[in-house]
C-alpha positions in Angstrom: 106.1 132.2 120.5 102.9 131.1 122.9 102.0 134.8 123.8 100.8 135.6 119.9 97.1 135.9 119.3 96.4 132.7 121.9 98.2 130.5 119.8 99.9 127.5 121.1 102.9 125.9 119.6 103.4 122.3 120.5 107.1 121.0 119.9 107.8 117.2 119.2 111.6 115.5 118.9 112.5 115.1 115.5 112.0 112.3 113.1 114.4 110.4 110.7 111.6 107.9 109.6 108.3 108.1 108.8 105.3 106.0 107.4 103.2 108.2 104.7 100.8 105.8 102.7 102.5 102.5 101.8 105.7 104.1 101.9 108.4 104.5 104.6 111.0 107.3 104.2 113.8 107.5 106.3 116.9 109.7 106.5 120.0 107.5 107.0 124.0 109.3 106.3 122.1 112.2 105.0 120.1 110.5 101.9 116.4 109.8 101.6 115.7 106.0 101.6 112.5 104.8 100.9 110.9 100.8 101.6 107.2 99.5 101.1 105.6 100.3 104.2 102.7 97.1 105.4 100.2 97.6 107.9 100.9 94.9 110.7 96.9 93.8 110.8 96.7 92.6 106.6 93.2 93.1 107.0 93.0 93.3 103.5 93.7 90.1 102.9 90.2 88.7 104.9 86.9 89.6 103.2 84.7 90.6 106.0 81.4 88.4 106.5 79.2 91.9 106.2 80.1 92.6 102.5 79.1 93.4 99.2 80.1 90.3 97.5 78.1 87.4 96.0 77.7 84.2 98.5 79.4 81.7 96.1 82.8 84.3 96.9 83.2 83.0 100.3 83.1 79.5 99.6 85.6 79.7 96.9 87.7 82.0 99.0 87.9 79.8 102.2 88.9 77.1 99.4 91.6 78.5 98.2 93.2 79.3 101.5 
């Protein structure tokens, strides 16, 4: 299959899990599972010093933590 029109197919070993958004499907005993899928970092849970938000935010945030 290379030797058509100098295109080049690139295999890869095959899957049974994978992350797609905030959603991990897996194929386990041929049925679809599906979990909650979390990014390991969080780094939604930290409001970065370089944003939008008002100044008063930061105080109450580091507060409440």
């Amino acid at each position: 299959m290379n030797n058509y029109h100098d295109l080049e197919w690139i295999f890869s070993p095959l899957y049974y899990k994978v992350n797609f958004l905030d959603i991990t499907i897996a194929l386990q005993d041929q049925k679809i599972h599906t979990t909650l899928y979390k990014k390991p970092e969080n780094v939604y849970l930290y409001i970065p010093p370089n944003s939008s938000h008002p100044p008063g935010i930061f105080l109450d945030y580091y507060m409440a933590t």
